[in-house]
SEKE-465921 format. One line per field, with one value per atom (N, C-alpha, C, CB): residue number from 0; atom name; x, y, z. Coordinates in steps of 0.02 Angstrom, whole numbers, plus 50000, padded with zeros to 5 digits. Each point is the difference from the previous one (the first is absolute). Glycine has a CB too. Layout:
! residues N
seq = [NUM/...]
atom = [CA/...]
u = [X/...]
v = [Y/...]
w = [Z/...]
//
This chain:
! residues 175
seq = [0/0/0/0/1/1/1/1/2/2/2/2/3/3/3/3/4/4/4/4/5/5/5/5/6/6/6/6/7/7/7/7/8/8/8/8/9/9/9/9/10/10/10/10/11/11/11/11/12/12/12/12/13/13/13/13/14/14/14/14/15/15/15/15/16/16/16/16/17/17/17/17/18/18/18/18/19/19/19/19/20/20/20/20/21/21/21/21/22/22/22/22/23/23/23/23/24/24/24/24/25/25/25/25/26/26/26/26/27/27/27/27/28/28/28/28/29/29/29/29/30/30/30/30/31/31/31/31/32/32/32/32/33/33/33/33/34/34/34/34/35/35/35/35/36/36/36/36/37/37/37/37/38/38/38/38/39/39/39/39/40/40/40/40/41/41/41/41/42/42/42/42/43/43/43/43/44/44/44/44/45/45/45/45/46/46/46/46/47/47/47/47/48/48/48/48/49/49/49/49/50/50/50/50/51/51/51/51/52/52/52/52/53/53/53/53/54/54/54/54/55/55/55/55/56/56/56/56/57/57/57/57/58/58/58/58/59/59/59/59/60/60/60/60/61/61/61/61/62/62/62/62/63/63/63/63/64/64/64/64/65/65/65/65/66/66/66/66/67/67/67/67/68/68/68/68/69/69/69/69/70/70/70/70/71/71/71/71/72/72/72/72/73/73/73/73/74/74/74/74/75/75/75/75/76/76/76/76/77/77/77/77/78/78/78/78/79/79/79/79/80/80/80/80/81/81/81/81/82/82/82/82/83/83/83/83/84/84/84/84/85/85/85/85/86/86/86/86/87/87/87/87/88/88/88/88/89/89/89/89/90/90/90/90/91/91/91/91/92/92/92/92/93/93/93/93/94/94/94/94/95/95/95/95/96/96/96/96/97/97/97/97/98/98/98/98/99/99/99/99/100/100/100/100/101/101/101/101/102/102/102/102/103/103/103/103/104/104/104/104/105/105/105/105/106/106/106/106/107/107/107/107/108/108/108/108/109/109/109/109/110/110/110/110/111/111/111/111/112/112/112/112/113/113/113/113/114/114/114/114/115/115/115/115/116/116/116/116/117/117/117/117/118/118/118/118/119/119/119/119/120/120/120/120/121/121/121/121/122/122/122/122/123/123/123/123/124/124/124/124/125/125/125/125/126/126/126/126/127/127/127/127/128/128/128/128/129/129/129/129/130/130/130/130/131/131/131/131/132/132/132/132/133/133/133/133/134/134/134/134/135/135/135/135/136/136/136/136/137/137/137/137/138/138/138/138/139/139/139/139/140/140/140/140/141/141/141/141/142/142/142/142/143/143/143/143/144/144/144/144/145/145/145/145/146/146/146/146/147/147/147/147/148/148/148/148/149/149/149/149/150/150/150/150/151/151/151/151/152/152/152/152/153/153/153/153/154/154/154/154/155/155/155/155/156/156/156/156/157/157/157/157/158/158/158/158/159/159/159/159/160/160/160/160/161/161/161/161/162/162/162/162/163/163/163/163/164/164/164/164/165/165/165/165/166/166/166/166/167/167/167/167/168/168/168/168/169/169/169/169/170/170/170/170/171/171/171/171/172/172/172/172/173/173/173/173/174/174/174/174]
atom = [N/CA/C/CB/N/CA/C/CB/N/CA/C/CB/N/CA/C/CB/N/CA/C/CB/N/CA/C/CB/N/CA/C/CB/N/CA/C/CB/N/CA/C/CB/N/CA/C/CB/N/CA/C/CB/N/CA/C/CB/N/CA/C/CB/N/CA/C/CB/N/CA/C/CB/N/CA/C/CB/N/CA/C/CB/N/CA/C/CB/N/CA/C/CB/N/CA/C/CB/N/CA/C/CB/N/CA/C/CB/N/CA/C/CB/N/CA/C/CB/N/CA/C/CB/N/CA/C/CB/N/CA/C/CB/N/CA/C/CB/N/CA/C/CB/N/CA/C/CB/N/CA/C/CB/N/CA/C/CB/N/CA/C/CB/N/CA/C/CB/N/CA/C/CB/N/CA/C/CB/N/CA/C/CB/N/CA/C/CB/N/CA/C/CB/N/CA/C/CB/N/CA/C/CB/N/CA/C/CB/N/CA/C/CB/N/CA/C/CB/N/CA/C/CB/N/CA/C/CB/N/CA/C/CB/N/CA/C/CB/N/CA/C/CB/N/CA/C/CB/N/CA/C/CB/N/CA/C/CB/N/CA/C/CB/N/CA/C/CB/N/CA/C/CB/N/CA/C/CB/N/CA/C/CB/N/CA/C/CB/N/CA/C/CB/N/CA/C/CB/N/CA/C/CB/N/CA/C/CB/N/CA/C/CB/N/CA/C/CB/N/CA/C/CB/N/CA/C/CB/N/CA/C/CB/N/CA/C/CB/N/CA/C/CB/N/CA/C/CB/N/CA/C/CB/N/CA/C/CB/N/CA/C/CB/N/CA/C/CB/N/CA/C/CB/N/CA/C/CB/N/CA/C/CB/N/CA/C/CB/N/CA/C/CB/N/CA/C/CB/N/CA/C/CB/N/CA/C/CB/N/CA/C/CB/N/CA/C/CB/N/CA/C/CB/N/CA/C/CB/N/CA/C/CB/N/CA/C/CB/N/CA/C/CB/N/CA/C/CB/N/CA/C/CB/N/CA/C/CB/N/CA/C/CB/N/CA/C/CB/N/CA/C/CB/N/CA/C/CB/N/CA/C/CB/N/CA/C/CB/N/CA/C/CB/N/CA/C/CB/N/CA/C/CB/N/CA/C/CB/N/CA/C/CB/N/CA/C/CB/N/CA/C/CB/N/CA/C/CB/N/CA/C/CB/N/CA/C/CB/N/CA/C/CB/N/CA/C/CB/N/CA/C/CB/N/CA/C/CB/N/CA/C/CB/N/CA/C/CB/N/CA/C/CB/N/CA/C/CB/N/CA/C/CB/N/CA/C/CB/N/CA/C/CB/N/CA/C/CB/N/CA/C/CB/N/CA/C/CB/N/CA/C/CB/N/CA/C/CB/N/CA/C/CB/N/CA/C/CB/N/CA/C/CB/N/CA/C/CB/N/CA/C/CB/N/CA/C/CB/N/CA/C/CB/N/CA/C/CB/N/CA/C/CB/N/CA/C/CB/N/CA/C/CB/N/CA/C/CB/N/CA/C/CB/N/CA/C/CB/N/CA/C/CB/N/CA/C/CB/N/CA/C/CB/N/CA/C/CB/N/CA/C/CB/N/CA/C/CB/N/CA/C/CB/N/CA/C/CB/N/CA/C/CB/N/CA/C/CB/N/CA/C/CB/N/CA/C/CB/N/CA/C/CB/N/CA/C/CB/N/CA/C/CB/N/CA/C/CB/N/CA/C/CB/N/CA/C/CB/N/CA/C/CB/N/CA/C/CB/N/CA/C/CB/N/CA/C/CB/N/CA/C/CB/N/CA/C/CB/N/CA/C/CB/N/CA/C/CB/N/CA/C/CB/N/CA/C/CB/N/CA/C/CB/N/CA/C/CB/N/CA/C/CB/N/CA/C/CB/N/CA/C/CB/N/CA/C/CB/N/CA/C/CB/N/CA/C/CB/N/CA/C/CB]
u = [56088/50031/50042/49904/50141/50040/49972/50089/49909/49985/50052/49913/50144/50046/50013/50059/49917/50010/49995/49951/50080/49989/49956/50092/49818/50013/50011/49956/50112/50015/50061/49946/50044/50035/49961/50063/49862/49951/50034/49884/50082/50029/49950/50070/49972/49959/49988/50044/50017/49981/49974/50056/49928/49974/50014/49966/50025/50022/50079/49836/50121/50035/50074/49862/50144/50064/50010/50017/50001/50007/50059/49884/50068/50022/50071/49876/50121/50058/50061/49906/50063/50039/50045/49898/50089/50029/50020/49958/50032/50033/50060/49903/50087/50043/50067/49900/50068/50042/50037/49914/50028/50010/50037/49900/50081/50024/50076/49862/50144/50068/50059/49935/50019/50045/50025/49935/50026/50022/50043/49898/50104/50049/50050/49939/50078/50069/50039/49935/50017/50014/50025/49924/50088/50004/50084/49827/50142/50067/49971/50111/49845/49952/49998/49999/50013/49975/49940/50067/49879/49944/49984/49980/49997/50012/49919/50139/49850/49938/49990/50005/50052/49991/49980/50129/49923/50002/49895/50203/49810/49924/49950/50029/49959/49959/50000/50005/50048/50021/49966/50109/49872/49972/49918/50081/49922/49946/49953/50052/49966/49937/50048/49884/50062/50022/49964/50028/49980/49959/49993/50020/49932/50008/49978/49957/50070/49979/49988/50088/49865/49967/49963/50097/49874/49991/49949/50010/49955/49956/49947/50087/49894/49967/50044/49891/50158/50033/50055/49904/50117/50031/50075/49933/50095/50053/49967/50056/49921/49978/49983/49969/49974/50004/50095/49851/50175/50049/50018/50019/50001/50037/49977/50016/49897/49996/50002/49964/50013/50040/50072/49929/50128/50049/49993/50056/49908/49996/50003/50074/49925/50011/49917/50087/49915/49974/49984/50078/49956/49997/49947/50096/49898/49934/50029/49949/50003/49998/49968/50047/49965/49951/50014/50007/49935/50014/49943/50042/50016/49950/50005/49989/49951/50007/49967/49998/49994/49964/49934/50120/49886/49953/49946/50073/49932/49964/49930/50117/49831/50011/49962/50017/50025/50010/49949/50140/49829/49933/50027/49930/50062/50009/50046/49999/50057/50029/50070/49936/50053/50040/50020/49945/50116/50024/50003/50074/49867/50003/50011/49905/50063/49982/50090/49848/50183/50080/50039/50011/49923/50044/49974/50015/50006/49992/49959/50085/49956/49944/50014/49993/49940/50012/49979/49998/50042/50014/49971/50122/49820/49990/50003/49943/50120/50019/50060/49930/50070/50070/50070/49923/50134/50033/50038/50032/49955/50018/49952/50064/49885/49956/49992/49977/50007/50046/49960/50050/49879/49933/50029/49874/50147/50036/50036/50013/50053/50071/49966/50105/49869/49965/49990/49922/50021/49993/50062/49900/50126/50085/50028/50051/49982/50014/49961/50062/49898/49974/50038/49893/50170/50024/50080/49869/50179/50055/50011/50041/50018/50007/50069/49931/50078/50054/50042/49942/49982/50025/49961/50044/49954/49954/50020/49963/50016/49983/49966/50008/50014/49954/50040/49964/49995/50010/49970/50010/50004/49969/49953/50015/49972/49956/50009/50032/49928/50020/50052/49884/50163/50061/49982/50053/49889/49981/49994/49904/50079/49999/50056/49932/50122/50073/50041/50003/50001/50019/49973/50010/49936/49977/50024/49894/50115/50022/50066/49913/50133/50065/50009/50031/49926/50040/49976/49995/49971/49976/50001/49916/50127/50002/49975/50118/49907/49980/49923/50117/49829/49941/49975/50008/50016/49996/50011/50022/50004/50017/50025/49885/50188/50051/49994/50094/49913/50055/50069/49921/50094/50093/50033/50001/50014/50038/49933/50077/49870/49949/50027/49933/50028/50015/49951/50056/49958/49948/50034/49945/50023/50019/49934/50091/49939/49954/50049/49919/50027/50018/49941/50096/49942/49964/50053/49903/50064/50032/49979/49981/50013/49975/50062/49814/50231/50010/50086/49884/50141/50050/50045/49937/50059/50054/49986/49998/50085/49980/50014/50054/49898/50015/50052/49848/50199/50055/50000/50020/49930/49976/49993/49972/50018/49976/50067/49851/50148/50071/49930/50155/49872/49998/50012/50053/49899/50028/49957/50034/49992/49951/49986/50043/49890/49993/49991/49952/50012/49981/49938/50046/49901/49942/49972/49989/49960/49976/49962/49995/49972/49975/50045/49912/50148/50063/50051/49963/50059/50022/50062/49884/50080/50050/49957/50083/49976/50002/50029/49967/49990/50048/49961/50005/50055/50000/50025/50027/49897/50054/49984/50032/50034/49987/49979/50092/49893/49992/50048/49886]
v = [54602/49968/49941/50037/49935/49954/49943/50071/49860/49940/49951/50038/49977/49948/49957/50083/49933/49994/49908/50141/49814/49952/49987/49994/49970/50014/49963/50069/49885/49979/50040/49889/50177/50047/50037/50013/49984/50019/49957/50012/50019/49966/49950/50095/49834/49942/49977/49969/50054/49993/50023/49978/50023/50047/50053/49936/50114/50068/49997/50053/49897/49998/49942/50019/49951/49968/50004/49978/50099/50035/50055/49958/50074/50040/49962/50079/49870/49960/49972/49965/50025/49999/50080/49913/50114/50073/50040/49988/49981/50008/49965/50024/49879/49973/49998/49933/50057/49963/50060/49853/50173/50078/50044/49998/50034/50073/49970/50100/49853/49983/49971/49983/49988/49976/50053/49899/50158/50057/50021/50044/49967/50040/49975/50035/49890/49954/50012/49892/50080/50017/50062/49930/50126/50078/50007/50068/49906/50000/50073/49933/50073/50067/50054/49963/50045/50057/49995/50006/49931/50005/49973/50001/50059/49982/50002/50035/49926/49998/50061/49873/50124/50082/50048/49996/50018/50064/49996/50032/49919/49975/50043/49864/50096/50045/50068/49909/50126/50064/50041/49970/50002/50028/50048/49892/50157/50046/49947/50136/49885/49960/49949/50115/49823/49947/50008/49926/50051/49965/49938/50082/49896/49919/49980/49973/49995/50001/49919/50109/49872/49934/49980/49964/50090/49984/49919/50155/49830/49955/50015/49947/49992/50035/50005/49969/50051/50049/49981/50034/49896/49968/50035/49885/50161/50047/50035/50008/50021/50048/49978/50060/49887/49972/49977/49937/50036/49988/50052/49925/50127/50068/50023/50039/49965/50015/49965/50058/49892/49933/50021/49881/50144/49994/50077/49894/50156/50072/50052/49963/50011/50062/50077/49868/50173/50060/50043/49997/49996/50030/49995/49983/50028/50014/49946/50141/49829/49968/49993/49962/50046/50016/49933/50140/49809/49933/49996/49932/50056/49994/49950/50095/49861/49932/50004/49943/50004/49997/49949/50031/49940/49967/50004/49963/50095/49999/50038/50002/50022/49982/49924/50136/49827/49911/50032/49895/50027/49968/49983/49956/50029/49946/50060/49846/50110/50019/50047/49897/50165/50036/50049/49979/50068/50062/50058/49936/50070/50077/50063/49953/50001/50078/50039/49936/50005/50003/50086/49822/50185/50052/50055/49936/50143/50038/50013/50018/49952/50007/49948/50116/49827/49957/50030/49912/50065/50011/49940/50062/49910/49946/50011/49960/50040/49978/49978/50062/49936/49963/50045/49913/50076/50056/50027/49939/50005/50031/50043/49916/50117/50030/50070/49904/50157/50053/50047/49986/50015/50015/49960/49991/49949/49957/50053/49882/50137/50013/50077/49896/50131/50081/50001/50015/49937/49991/49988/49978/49992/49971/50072/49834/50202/50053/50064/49940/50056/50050/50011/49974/49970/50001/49966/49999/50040/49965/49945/50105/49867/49936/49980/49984/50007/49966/49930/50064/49904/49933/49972/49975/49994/49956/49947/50067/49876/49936/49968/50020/49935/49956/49910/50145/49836/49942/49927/50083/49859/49953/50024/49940/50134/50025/49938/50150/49848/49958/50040/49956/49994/50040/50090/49850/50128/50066/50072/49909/50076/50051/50028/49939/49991/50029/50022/49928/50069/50024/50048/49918/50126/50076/50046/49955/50005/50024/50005/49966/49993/50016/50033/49921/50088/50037/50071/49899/50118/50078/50024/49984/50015/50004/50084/49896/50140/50076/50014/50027/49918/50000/50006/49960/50031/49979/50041/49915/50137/50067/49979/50074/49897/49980/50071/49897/50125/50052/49972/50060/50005/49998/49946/50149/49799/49952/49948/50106/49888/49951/49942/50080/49855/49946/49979/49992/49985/49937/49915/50110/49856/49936/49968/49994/49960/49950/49942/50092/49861/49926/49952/50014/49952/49945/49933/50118/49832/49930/50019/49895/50137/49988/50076/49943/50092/50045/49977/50098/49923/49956/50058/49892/50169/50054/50057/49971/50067/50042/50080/49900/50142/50067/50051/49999/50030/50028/50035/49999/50034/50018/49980/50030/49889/49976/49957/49994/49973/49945/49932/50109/49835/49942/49946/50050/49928/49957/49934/50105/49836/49934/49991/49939/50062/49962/49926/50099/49870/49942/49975/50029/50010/49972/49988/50047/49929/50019/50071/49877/50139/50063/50050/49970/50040/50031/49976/50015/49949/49977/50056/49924/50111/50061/50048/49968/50088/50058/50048/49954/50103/50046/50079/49911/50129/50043/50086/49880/50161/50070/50068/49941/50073/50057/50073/49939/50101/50068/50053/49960]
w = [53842/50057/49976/50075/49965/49989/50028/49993/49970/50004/50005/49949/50044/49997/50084/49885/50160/50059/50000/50045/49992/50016/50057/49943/50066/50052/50071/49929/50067/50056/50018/49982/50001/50039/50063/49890/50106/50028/50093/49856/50192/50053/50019/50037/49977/50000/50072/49887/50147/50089/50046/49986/50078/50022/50021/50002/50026/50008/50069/49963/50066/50066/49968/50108/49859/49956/49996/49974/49962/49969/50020/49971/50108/50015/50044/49982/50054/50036/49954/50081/49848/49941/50011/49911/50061/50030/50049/49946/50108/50056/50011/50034/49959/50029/49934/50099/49824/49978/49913/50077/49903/49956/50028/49960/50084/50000/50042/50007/50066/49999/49934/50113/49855/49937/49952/50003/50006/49938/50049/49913/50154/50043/49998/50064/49943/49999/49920/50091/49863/49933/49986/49977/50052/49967/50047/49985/50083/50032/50045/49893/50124/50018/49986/50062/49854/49958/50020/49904/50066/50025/50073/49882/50181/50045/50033/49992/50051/50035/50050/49987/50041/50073/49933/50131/49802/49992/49946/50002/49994/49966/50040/49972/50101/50053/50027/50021/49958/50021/49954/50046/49875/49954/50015/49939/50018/50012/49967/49998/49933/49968/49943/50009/49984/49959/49943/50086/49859/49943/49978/49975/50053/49990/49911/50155/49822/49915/50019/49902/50068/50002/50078/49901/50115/50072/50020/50010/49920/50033/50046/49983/50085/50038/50058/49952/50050/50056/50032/50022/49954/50057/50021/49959/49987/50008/50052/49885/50099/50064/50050/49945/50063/50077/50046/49943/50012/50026/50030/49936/50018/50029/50061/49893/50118/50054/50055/49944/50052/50060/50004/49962/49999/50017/50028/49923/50086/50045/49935/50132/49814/49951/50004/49895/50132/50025/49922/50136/49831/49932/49962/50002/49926/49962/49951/50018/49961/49915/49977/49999/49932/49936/49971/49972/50012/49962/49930/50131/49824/49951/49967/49994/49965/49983/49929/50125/49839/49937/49992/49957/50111/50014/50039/49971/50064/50067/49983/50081/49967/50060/50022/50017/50040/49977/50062/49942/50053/50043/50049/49926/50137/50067/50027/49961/50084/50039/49977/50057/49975/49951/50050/49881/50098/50062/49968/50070/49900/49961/50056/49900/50163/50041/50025/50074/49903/50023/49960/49996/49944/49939/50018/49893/50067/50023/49946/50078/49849/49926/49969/49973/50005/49949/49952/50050/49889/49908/49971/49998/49968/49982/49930/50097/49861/49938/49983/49980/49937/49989/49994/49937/50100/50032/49907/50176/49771/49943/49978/49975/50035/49993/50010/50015/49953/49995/50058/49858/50133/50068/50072/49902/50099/50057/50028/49949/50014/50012/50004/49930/50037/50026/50078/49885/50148/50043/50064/49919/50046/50063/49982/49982/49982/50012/50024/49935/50111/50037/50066/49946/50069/50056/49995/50049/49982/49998/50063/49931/50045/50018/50049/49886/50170/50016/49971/50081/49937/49966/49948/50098/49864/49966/49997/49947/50052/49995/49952/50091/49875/49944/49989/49916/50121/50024/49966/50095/49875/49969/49944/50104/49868/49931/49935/50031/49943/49921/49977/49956/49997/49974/49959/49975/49978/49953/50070/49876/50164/50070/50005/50066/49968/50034/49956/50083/49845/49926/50003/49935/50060/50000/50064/49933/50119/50055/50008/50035/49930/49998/49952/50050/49899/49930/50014/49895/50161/50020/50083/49892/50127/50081/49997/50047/49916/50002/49990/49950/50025/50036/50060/49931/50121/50056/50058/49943/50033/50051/50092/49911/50052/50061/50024/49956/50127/50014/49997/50073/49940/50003/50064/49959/49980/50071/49993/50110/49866/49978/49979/49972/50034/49997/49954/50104/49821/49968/49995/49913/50133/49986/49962/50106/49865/49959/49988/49936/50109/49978/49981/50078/49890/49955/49955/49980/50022/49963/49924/50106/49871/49920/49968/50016/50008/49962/49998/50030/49890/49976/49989/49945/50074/49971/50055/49856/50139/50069/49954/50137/49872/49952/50066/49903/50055/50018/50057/49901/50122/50057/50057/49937/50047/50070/50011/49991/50090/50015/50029/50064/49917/49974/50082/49848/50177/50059/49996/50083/49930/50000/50064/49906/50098/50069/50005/50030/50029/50018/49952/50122/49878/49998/49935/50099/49875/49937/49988/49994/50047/49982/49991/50053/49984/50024/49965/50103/49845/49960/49974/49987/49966/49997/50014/49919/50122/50013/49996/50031/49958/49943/50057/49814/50197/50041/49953/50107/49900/49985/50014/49913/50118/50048/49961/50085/49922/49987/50036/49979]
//
């Protein structure tokens, strides 16, 4: 297993923070930033998501506060976390490290509209950008991944800055 993890990447707020973090100020900031490549309607319209770094849920709670009806699969390297948490939000949690080859076995049992990987430690959003064909986009699939720690964009993906620190850069790529 991989150890390199920092862990004040672990989630330090509470669930309900977290998730208003992602409602009010993430997922609009990746939408403004993309110019609505990455779009919130077409987000919710999605069958199924893959949340990569899910934590304890707060992507997903959001989504469904915002009406998202769909399925998601969240998988983390940390979990499964103690206290207040929205597992019941998924359809399947993955609790390993998504560089992990049993992990990524597991995430490919199902394709993907969208995936998501949001604030991961850099060594994460680096395996995740240097392999999107892990991930089993369908046709017309969306992998975004943002994060403040990643310094190069691989040829595949397009490149947007947002507002925030977590959202910092964002890097979008379609299938």
């Amino acid at each position: 297993m991989f150890s390199d993890y920092e862990p004040a990447y672990c989630d330090g707020q509470p669930l309900k923070e977290r998730s208003i973090d992602f409602q009010e100020i993430y997922l609009p900031d990746i939408e403004q930033a993309t110019g609505g490549i990455f779009s919130l309607a077409q987000l919710l319209k999605s069958g199924r998501i893959l949340d990569i770094g899910c934590g304890s849920g707060a992507l997903a709670n959001a989504l469904r506060k915002k009406g998202y009806r769909g399925k998601i699969i969240g998988v983390d390297a940390f979990g499964p976390y103690q206290g207040d948490t929205a597992y019941r939000e998924y359809e399947e949690l993955i609790f390993g490290d998504v560089r992990n080859e049993m992990t990524l076995n597991k995430i490919a049992k199902h394709e993907y509209d969208n995936a998501i990987c949001v604030g991961l430690p850099p060594q994460a959003c680096e395996f995740v950008l240097n392999n999107p064909g892990r991930f089993k986009l369908k046709k017309r699939g969306l992998l975004t991944v943002a994060s403040d720690d990643i310094h190069s964009t691989p040829q595949q993906f397009s490149r947007y800055d947002g507002q925030y620190s977590a959202v910092q850069k964002i890097f979008l790529f379609r299938k």
